[in-house]
N, C-alpha and C positions, 0 to 999 in steps of 0.2 A: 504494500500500500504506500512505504514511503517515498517508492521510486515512482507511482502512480501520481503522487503528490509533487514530486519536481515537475514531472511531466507537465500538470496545470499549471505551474506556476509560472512558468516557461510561457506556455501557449500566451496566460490571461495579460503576461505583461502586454508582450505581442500586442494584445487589443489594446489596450490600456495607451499606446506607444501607436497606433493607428489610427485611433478615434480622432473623428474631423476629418480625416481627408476624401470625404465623398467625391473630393474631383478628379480623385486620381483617374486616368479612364483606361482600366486594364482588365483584361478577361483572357484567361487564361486557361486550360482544360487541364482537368489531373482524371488517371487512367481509374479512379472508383467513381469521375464522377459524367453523370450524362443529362443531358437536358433536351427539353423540348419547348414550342411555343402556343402560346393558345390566347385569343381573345377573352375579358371577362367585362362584363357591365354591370357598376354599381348602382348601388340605389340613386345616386345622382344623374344615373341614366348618361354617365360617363366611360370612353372606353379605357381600361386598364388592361393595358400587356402586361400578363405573365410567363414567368417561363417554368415549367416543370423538372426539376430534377431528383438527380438519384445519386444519393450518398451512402455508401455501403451497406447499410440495411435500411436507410432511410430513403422516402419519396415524401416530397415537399413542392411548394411552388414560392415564386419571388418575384415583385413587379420587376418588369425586362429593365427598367434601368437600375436597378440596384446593379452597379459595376461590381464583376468578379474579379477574386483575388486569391492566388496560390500561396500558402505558405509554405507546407508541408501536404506529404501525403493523406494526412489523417486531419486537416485542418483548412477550412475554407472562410475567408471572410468577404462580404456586399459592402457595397459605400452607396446606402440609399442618397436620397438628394436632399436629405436633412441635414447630410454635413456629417450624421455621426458612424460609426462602424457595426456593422454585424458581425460575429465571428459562431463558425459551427463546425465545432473537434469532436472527435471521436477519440474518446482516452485508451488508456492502454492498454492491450489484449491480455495483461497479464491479472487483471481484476477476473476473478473466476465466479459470484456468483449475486451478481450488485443487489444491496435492497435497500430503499430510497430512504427507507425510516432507520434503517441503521445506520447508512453509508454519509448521510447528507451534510451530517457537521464536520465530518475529516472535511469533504470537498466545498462547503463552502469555508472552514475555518483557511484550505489551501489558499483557496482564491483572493482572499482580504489579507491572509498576512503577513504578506508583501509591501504592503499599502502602506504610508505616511498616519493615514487615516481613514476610517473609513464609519460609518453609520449605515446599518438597515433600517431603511422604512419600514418596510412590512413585509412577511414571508407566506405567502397561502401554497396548501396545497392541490393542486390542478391536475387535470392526466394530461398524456400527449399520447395520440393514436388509442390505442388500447392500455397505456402502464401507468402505473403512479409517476407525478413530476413534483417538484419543489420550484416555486418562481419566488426570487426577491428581486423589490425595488430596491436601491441603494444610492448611495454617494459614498464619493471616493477620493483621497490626493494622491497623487504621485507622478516625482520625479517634478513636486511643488507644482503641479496641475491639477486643478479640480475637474471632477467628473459626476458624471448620475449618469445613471443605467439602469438595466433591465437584467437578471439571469434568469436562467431555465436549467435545471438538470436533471435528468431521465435517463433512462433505460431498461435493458435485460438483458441478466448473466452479466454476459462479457464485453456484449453492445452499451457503452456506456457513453452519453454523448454531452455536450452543455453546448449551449445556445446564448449569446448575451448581445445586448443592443447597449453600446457604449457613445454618450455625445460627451462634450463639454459641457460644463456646468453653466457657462453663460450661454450657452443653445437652447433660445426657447422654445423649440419645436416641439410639439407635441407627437411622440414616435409610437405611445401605446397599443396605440389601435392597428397598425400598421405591425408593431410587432406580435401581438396575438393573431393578427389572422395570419401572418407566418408562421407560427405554435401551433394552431387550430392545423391546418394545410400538412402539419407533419405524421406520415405513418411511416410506424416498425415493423417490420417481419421478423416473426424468430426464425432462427437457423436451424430448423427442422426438413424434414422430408417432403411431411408435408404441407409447408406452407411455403416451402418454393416452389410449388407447382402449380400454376397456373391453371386458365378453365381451359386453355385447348392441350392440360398438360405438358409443357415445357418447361425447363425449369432456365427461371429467367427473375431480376428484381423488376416490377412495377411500374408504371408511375401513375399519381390518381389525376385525374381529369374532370373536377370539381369544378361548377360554374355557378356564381352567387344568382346569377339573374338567369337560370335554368329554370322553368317553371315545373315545380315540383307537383308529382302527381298526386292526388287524395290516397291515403292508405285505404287500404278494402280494410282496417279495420275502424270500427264504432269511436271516434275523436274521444265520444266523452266516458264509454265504457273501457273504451283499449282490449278492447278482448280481441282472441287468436281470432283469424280469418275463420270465418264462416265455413264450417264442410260440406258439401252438397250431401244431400240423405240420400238422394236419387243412385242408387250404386251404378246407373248406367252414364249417367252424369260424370258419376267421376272417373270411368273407363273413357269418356269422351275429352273430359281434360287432360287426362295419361295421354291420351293418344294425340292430343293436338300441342302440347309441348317440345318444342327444339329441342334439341339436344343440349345446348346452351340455358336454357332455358332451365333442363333439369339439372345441367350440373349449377347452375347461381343457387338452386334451393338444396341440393347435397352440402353447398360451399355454406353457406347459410346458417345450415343446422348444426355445421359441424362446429363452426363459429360459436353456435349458442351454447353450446355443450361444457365449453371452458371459458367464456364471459359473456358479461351481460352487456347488450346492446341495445341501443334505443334504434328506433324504425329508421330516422338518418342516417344516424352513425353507422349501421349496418349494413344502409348502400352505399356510404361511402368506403365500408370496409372491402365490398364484393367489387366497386369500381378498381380500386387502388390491387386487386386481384385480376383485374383488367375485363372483367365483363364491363360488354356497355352499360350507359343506364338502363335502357330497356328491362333487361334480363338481369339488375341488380336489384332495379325495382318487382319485377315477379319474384326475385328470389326472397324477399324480405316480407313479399305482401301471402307469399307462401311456406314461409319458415314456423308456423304453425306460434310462432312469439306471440304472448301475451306483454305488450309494453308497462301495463303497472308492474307486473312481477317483473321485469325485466329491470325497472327503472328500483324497486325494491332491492334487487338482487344487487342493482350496481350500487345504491347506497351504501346497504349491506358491505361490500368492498372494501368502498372511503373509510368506514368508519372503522375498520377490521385494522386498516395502518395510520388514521389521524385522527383527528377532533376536529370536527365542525360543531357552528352554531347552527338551529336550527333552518335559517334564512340562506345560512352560509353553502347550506350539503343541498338548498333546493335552486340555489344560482349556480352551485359547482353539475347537480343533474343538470339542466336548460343550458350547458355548455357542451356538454356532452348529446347535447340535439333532442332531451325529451323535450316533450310539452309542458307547460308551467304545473296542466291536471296533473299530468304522469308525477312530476314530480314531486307535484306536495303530495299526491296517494304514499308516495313512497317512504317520504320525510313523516310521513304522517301515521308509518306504520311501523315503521324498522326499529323501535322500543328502546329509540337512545331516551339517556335523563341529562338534559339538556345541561344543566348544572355541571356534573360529572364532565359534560362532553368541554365546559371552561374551564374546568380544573386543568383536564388532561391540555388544553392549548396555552394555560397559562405555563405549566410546566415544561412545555416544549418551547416556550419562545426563552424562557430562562435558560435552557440548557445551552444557548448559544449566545446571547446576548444579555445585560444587565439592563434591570431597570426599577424608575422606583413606582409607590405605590398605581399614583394618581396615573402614570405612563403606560402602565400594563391594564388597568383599567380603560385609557382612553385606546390601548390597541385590540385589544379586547370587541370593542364597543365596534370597531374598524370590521372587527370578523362577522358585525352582526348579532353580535352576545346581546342580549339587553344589558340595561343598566345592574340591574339583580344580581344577574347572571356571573356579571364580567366581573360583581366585587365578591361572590360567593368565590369565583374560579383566582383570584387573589389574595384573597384571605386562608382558601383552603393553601395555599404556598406560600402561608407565613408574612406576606407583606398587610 
């Protein structure tokens, strides 16, 4: 782990020593990485080029002008047009079996203690793709430069990856939004059998081809019930939908099922998982609207999850579901059933923010309050840790 920890410390200067120079205008290819381009349109009814890529076990997408930048093999940084720097490493293959709620204060204690100085805003935890992630906001000095920034760090096993949006501290640009739907856009493959294999079975990495302004079809399931697609009774009925399915077709509801089997996914997120497996939408959409899923239990199930490696406040596990693409129903059904005691759930995040950072009463109450704790809540989960 200690020589995992040069490795970051190495990379994050790099950033740290990069940030601002959005004008450099360099793009460069490295042999893990590939890309594609695609049209998107915003809700502003504006067009945004992105370009699609493919990072080792990662597929992502990047407004086309975000300039590329090589550093190393395992390291790539964008210079959006806000002036600050992106950087996305892939750390050391010699981490054997990552877990985010253990692993997360070696690598962020790595990353800051380098620094002149540094303060976290706030640290939530968020998934990316399918896995648990850590995001902190921050500020930062070094090499007597001020900084604020964005991290992201994620993985599985040995795919361990961090993600950071670095400007200067006198840049006002607002990068958030711009960097989450870069977070959102990113999916993992594990390095299994079979999830390198594709639906026309090949084995081959991905890339998803997600479109904000795609009009998304109605699910064949009930909005306000969420319940599994309706079965036909008619047994000739369902000999006639057997037989009128593509082949394609059946393997997006095989890929589907099989998905459901070891996590939970919400009705989006599920075709965004079958896309990024490379079925079209078409057949990402039958395979989801056929996957036999119940989205309450689905969106229970992934609560269930979050709360199995963090603490959330109740507001907080039904904003982290509605990112993950339920519906706000799905989500409160969920938040509203999974038998956390909300109290407990500000204990356990007041103890996690201390285990990495110090603070005093009134401060861990007002970040507390940040996670969506009520007032109640945030001084029970305070008081229960002594302050």
């Amino acid at each position: 782990m200690k020589k995992v920890l040069c490795a970051v410390l190495t990379i994050l200067l790099l950033c740290v020593c990069l940030a601002g120079c959005g004008e450099n205008k360099v793009d460069t290819s490295l042999s893990q990485v590939s890309s594609s381009t695609e049209t998107l349109v915003s809700s502003a009814s504006s067009q945004i080029f992105v370009t699609s890529e493919k990072f080792y076990t990662l597929t992502y997408e990047v407004p086309e002008d975000w300039n590329k930048k090589e550093v190393d093999e395992s390291t790539l940084y964008y210079y959006p047009s806000t002036g600050g720097s992106v950087m996305l490493t892939k750390l050391s293959d010699e981490i054997q079996d990552f877990d985010i709620n253990r692993d997360q204060g070696t690598f962020l204690d790595g990353f800051f203690s380098s620094m002149q100085e540094y303060e976290i805003l706030d640290k939530q935890d968020i998934s990316i793709g399918a896995y648990p992630a850590i995001k902190a906001h921050f500020t930062m000095t070094s090499n007597d430069e001020d900084y604020r920034g964005t991290l992201a760090l994620f993985g599985y096993k040995q795919n361990v990856y961090i993600a950071t949006y670095t400007v200067y501290s006198n840049n006002a640009a607002d990068y958030t939004d711009e960097f989450d739907t870069f977070l959102k856009s990113i999916r993992m493959k594990k390095e299994s059998a079979s999830s390198d294999i594709d639906s026309n079975g090949s084995k081959e990495d991905n890339v998803s081809k997600n479109s904000e302004s795609e009009s998304k079809p109605t699910p064949s399931t009930d909005k306000k019930k969420d319940s599994s697609p309706e079965t036909p009774k008619v047994e000739s009925s369902t000999q006639a939908i057997i037989s009128s399915e593509t082949t394609s077709q059946r393997n997006a509801v095989a890929k589907a099922k099989d998905y459901l089997e070891y996590s939970a996914f919400s009705y989006w997120g599920l075709i965004s998982q079958l896309e990024f497996e490379k079925f079209s939408h078409e057949d990402a959409v039958y395979g989801a609207d056929h996957s036999g899923a119940d989205w309450n239990e689905q969106a229970l199930k992934k609560a269930h999850s979050y709360l199995d490696y963090s603490a959330f406040s109740y507001q907080g596990l039904i904003e982290q579901l509605e990112f993950e693409e339920f519906t706000t129903e799905q989500a409160t059904y969920a938040v509203d059933n999974c038998g956390a005691n909300w109290n407990e759930q500000a204990v356990k995040k007041a103890e996690s923010y201390l285990s990495f950072s110090s603070f005093s009463r009134e401060e861990l109450i007002s970040q507390l309050e940040f996670e969506k704790f009520t007032h109640e809540q945030a001084v029970y989960g305070v008081e229960a840790n002594g302050l």
